[in-house]
Each structure stands twice: as C-alpha cells, then as structure tokens.
N, C-alpha and C positions, 0 to 999 in steps of 0.2 A: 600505777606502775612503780616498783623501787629497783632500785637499781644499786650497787653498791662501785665504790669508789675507795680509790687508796689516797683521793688528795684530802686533806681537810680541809672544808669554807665551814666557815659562821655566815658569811651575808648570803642571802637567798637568791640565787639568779634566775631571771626573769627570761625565757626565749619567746621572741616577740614577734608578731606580723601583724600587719593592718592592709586589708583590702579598703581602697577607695574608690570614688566618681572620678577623680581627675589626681594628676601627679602633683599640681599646685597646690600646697595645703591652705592657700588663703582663697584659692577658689574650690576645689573640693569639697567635700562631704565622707569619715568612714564609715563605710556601710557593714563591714565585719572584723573581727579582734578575736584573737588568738594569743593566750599568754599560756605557756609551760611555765606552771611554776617551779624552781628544785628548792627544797629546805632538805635540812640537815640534822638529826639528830642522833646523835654519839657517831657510831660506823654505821648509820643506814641515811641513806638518801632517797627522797621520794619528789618523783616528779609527778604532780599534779595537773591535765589538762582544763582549759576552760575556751570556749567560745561564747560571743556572742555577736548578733548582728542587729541590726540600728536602723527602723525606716528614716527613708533620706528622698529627697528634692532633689531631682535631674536637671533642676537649673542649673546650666554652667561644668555640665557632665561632658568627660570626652566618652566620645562613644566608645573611641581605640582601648581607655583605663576598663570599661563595663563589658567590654569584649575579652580581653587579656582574662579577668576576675570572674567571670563565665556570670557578669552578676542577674543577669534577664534567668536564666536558668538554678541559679543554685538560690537566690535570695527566698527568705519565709516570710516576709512583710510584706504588706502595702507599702508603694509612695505615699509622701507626704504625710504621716501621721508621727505625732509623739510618741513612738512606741518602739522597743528593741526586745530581744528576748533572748533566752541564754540558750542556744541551741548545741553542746557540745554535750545533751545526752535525747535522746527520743521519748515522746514526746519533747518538744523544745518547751519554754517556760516562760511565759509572755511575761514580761513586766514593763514598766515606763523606763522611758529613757532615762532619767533623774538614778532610778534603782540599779541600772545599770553601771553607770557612770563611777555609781556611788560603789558597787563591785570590783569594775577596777581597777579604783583606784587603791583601796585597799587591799588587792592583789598583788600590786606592782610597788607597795608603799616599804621603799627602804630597800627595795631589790637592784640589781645591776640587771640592764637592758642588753643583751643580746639577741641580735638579728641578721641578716641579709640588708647593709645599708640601713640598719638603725635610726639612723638622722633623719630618713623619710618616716618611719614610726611615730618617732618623740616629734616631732614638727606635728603632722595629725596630730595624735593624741591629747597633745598642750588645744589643740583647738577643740576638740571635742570633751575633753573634762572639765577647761575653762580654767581661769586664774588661779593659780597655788594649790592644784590640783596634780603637779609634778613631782611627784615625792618620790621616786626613783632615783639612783646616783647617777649625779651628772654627768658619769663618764661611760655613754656605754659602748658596747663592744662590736666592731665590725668582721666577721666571719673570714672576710674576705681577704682584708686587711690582718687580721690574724694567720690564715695558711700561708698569706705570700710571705709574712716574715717567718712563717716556719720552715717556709722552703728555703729561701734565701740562709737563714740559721743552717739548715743543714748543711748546702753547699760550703759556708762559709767552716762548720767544724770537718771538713773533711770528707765525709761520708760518700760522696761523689766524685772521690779524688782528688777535693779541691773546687769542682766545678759543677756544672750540672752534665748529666749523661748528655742531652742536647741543645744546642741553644733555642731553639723552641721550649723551655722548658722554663726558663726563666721569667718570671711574673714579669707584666708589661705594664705597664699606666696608661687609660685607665683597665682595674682589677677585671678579669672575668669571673665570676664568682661560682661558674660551673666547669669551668676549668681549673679553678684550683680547689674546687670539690673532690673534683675526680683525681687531684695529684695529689692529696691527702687520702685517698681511698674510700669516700664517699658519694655514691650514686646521686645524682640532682635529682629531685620528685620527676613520677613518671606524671603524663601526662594530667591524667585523673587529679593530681595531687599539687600538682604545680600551682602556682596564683589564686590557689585556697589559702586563707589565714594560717589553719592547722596545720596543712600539708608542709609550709613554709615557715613554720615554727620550730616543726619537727625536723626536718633539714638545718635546720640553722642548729639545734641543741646536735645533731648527730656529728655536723663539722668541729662543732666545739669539741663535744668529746674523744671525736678522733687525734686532736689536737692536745689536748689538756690531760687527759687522760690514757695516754700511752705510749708510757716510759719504760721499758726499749718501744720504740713503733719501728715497726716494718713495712719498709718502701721499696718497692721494685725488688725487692726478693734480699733487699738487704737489712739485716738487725739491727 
C-alpha cells in the first residue's frame, strides 16, 4: 500500500498492536503482533503490513484476554510449542520463534511506536524479544492521547467559538479512545476487526493520520 503525504519524516513509524493471554505482561504470553510499517522515500510513502503469531502456554491465561482476542478461534498454532509463523499473507510461513523475534525486531529497529495504549505493546514486546532487543524510540505515541490534545487545541484556537459545541465533548480522564476516534472522524474497527493485531494496527495508523495529516481538517462541517 503507498500512500502519499505532504509532511516530510525521515524516521520510519511503526503502528503497533499485540494480542496477548493476559493484560499483565509479567504474567502473559504475546500470542500475535502486528507492525505497519511507514518508510519514506523522497515524496512517496509506503506502508508496509506484517503479522505474526507465537504458540504460547495457557499457564496463567485470563480467559476474559483469550475471549476479547477471539484467540481459541483465530490462532494457526499449537499450544506449547517453539514455533511462531508469519501469518499476514496465505499460506502463512511457519518458522521458530527465535526467526521471528529476530523479524521484528528488525522491523521496528529505529522506528517510532504508535498504538492504541502503546505502553501495553512495548511492556509485551520487551518481554518477548528479551534484553536489548528494544530498538525503537523510546518515546512512543498514544492515539488517544494525541486526538484529546487535538481536540482540546482546537477548542483552545477558536474554532468552536472558544469552546467546545457540547460539554459532553470534552475529553475526560481516563481517555476513551473510541470516542475520540470518532471525534476526529474515524470509525473504531468493526466487529470482525476489532482485538485483531492488524485490525488494531490499522486503526491506530488511520487516527494518526486523521490527525497529523490534515491541515485544514474538517470537524463537524467546519474547515
């Protein structure tokens, strides 16, 4: 997929998801990984998909995480085995985990992380590539946290009269992050697509973009 862009980057952004067994990344396990990658050369930009998923050990598994990530149903592996595969073309591509790892972290090496809650990403991740195996910048990017300040920016230049149209409208803490999908003008994955790695990758790149990429944007029928 390319896509063309009026910002200039040099650093390559990374849009991120990881399904796991559990929320706690020192008790969980990731069982699938999804990186967009965007790189940049001259005026073209091309964003790159990759999945893969990871057999993993139901020790210490919330049921509620494996229910959420549909994972009894969508997973290609066995439990319990060394083995992960790169399943983001058909046939999928069996390899060891080790080759995986080894994938992407060279995917992600030097790139800026953006996500839906990021911090739950990079915490996984660090546990499943293992020691100095984080080579992404340490600053990455929350969605979420990004539309709320762009809402708020707006109110704040004006655009709203000063204020927002409702007080319902103003971002709350903590962030909903499909609410302020949908107050930047972007659909939350449907059903099907939701608490998939990809589906969730792809949502996060689309908020970003709504965001970062369009100057004038058009909110509620205003330029």
């Amino acid at each position: 997929m390319t896509t063309e862009s009026t910002t200039k980057r040099t650093t390559p952004l990374a849009f991120v998801d990881c399904e796991t067994t559990h929320l706690d990344a020192e008790i969980g396990e990731v069982w699938e990984v999804a990186v967009i990658l965007r790189e940049q050369d001259g005026d073209e930009t091309t964003d790159t998909e990759y999945v893969w998923q990871f057999s993993v050990t139901l020790a210490g598994a919330d049921p509620e995480a494996l229910r959420i990530g549909r994972f009894h149903e969508r997973r290609q592996l066995p439990t319990g085995e060394d083995s992960a595969a790169f399943t983001g073309q058909i046939p999928a591509v069996l390899m060891s985990s080790a080759e995986a790892v080894k994938a992407i972290v060279n995917v992600l090496s030097g790139a800026v992380m953006i996500g839906s809650n990021p911090g739950f990403d990079d915490r996984h991740l660090r546990k499943l590539l293992g020691p100095g195996a984080a080579q992404w910048h340490y600053r990455p990017v929350d969605i979420a946290t990004l539309a709320a300040g762009f809402r708020l920016g707006l109110a704040a230049s004006g655009v709203y009269g000063g204020d927002f149209l409702f007080p319902g409208d103003y971002p709350q803490l903590p962030f909903k992050s499909y609410e302020l999908s949908r107050a930047v003008g972007v659909e939350p994955p449907a059903e099907e697509a939701a608490h998939t790695a990809l589906g969730d990758a792809r949502w996060a790149r689309d908020v970003y973009d709504a965001i970062a990429d369009s100057t004038p944007m058009r909110l509620d029928g205003i330029a």
